[in-house]
N, C-alpha and C positions, 0 to 999 in steps of 0.2 A: 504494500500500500504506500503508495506518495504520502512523502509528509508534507504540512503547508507547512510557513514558513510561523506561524502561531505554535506550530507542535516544537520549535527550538527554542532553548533558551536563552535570553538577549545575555544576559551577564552570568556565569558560573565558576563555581569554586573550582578544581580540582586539587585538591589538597595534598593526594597521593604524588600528584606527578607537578606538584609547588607552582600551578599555574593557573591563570587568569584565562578564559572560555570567554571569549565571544563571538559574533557573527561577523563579520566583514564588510560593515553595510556601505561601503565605499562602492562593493561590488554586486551591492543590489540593483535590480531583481535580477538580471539572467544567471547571475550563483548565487549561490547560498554557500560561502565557504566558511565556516568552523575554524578559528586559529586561537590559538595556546600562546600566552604572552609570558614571558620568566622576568625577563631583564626589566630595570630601571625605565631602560630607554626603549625598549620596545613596548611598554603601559604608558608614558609621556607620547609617544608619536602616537598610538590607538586612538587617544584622545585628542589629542592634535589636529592630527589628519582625520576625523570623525569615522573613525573606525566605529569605534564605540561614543553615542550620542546622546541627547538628551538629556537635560537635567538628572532628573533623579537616575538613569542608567549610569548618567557619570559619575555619580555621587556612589552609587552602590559599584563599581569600578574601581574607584580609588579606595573606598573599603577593601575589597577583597587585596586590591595591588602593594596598598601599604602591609597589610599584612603580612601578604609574600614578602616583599621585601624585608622587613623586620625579622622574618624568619632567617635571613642569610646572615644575620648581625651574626658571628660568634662571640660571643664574649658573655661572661658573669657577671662583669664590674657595669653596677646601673647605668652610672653615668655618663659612660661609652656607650653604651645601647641606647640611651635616650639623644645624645647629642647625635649619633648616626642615623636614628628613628627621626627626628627631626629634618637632618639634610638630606633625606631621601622625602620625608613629608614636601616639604618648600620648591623640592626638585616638580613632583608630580603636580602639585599645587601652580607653578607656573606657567601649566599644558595652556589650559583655557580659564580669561582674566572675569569673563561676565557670569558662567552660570554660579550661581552661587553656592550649588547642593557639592562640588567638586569642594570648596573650602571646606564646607560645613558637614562633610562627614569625616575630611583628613582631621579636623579638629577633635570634631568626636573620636575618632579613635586617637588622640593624642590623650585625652582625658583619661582613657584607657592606662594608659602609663604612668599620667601623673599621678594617678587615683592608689597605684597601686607599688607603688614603688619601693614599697616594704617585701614584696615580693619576690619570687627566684626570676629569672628573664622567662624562663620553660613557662613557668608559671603566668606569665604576663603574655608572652606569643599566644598562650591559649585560651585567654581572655582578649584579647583581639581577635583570633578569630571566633569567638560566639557575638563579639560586636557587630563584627562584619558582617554575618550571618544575620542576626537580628536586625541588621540595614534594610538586606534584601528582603526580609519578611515581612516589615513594616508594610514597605515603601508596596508591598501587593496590597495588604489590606489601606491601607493608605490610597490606590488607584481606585478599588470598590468603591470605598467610601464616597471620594469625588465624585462615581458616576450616581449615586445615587441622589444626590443633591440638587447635582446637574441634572438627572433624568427630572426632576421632580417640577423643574422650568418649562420643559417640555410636554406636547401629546401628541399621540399618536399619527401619523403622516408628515408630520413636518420635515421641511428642509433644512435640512444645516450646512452652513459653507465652515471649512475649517483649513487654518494655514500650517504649511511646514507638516512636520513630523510631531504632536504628541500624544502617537499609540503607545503599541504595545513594544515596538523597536526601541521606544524612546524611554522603555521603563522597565522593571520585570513581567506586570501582565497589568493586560485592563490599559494602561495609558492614562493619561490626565483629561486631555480634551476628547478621546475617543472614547474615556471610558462610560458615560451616558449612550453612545452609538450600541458597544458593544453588549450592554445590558438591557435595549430597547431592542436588541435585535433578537436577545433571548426570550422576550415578553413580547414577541407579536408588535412592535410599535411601528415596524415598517417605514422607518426614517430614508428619504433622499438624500447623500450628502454628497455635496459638492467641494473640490481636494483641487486647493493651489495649485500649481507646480510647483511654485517656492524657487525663482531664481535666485541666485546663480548654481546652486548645485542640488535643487531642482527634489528635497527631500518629500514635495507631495507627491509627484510624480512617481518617483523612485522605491518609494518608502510607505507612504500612508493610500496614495490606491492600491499598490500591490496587498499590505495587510488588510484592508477594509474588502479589496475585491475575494480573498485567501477566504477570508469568515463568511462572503455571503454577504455584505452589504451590497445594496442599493448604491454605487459610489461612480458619480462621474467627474473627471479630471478635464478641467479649466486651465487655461491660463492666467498668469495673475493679474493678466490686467481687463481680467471678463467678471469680475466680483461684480462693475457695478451695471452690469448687463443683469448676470442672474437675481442682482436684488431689486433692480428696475422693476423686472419680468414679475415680481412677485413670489418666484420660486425659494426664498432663503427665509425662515421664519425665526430663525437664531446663527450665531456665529460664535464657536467655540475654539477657541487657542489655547495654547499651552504658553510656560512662559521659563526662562531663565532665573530671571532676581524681581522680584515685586519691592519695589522702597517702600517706605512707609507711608507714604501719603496718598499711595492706592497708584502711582506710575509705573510702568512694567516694562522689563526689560526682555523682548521677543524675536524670535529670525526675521531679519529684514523684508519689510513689505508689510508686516502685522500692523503697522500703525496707518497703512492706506485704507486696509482693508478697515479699520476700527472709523477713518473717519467717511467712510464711504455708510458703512453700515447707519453712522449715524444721521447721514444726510435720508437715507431711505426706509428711515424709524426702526431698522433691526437692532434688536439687542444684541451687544458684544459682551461677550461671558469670556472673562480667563480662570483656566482649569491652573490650581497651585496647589500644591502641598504646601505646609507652615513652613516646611525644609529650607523653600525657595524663596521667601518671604526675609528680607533682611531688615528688620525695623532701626540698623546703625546704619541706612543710610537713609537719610529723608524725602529727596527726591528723585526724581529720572536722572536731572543733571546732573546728580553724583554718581554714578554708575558707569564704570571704566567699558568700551564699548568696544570687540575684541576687531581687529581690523585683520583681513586674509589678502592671499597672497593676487596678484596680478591676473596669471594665468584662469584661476575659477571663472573671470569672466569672458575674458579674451580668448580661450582655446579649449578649456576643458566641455567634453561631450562633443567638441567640434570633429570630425575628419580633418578638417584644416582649421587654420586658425583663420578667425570671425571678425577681426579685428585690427586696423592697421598696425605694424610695426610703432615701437616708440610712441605709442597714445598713453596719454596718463589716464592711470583707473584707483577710483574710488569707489574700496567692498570693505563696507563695513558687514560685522556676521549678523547684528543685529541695530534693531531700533529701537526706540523710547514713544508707548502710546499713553498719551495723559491720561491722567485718572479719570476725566471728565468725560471721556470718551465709552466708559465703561461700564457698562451696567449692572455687572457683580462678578466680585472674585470669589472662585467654586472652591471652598477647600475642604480638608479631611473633618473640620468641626463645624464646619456651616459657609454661607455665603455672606461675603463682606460686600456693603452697599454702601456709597456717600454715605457721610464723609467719612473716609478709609482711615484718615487720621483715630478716630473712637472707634470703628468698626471691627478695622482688622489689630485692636490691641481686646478686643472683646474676643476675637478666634483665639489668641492667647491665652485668656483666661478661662477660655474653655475649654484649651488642651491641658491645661495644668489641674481640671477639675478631675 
């Protein structure tokens, strides 16, 4: 029996053979290729070169990776293991500067250390990996959860347009913005959705029709610049994204184009919904404008997916990986404890308080 690409697993441990599993979505969709990551530097380029993507999948990556790595430390003496655990954290920590769930799980397993430091290293390696472990476990019921929130916006037949990549590629299962699709499609809800492309390297295309079309969605792929045709047409009754770093004041940091699509949506009365976990939520930075905003390399736009290159010799190009859509644009952020609405400021410090309940 063919496996769909739902039947693999986006991020996995293998512990026995000291390596990091994931899928190659560089080389999505016509392979599906499985690669084993050990070294430093081949978990830094995975995440780099978007081997391995999405927020929370990069977050639960640098979980499993620090790990690995922290395993190669030899030594007993703490405070060699922790200075070495550190310049291997800062190393993978400097792959990708926006999504935020990449710091915020190296940190967390840094706690890991500090927390315990009275302990043997043996002893501390193996408390990092049930951290790690318990990342990726969340971070599943954590995608549930969102879709359930998110489905609760929606009914039955509706059209959803959605940008970029955030399924089930982009996390362990379920997805963030997918995950209302994929829970509506278990319950008969018979959703239309309509899938970016997501220039420059095109992760609707590549990534979210291929897994939406894998499940058996309803999924037709657009271009990015046909949003405000299908929401003209009346065909879009919501608009769900995924996101990088949400600041505090309810601006969100997303794959470039999210913030067309947000102010199109809003000229055509759709509602723009972003799909977060608390993860991705960083209340120490206040707005969009604070939010370091990852700039990629020349070629993504000029030659890559081309046969030839698309693009004059010696043109300057500006790709940034993401954008900044204001808060005002927004009609609610979908997270694991509820949805935050104006003003984000009170709102999403009320999710807070109801993750710590």
């Amino acid at each position: 029996m063919n496996k769909s690409i739902l039947d693999y697993e986006t991020v996995e441990l293998d512990d026995e053979n000291s390596a990091l599993v994931i899928i190659d979505q560089t080389k999505l969709p016509t392979m599906t290729e499985v690669v084993n990551l050990k070294s430093a530097e081949e978990i830094w380029d995975a995440i780099y070169l978007l081997k391995v993507r999405g927020a929370p999948a990069i977050g639960v990556a640098a979980a499993f990776g620090i790990y690995l790595l922290a395993k190669q430390i030899m030594t007993e003496d703490y405070d060699v293991f922790y200075k070495e655990f550190c310049k291997q954290k800062e190393y993978l920590n400097s792959s990708r500067p926006t999504a935020v769930n990449l710091s915020w799980a190296l940190n967390r397993m840094e706690q890991v250390c500090v927390a315990n430091r009275d302990k043997t290293i043996a002893e501390i390696k193996e408390l990092l990996k049930k951290e790690a472990v318990l990342i990726k476990e969340e971070d599943i019921k954590v995608c549930k959860s969102i879709g359930e929130y998110g489905l609760s916006l929606l009914k039955k037949g509706d059209g959803i347009l959605t940008h970029c990549n955030a399924g089930q590629l982009a996390t362990c299962k379920y997805g963030t913005a997918t995950a209302p699709i994929y829970l509506g499609l278990e319950r008969g809800y018979n959703f239309h959705v309509f899938a970016d492309e997501t220039r420059p390297l095109l992760q609707g295309a590549r990534l979210t029709a291929y897994e939406l079309h894998s499940a058996g969605v309803d999924v037709t792929l657009i271009c990015d610049n046909m949003s405000a045709t299908v929401m003209r047409n009346g065909w879009v009754n919501a608009v769900f994204v995924g996101c990088d770093r949400v600041a505090a004041n309810g601006d969100v940091a997303n794959k470039i184009g999210t913030s067309v699509v947000a102010t199109v949506a809003k000229r055509y009365n759709v509602p723009f919904y972003v799909c977060a976990p608390t993860s991705t939520i960083d209340m120490n930075t206040p707005t969009g404008a604070d939010i370091t905003i990852e700039q990629r390399p020349d070629h993504e736009v000029t030659e890559m997916w081309y046969k030839e290159r698309m693009a004059p010799e010696g043109i300057k190009v500006f790709n940034p990986a993401f954008d900044v859509t204001d808060h005002d644009l927004i009609a609610g952020i979908v997270t694991e404890y509820g949805i935050a609405r104006e003003p984000y400021t009170e709102s999403l410090k009320e999710i807070f308080k109801n993750k710590r309940l």
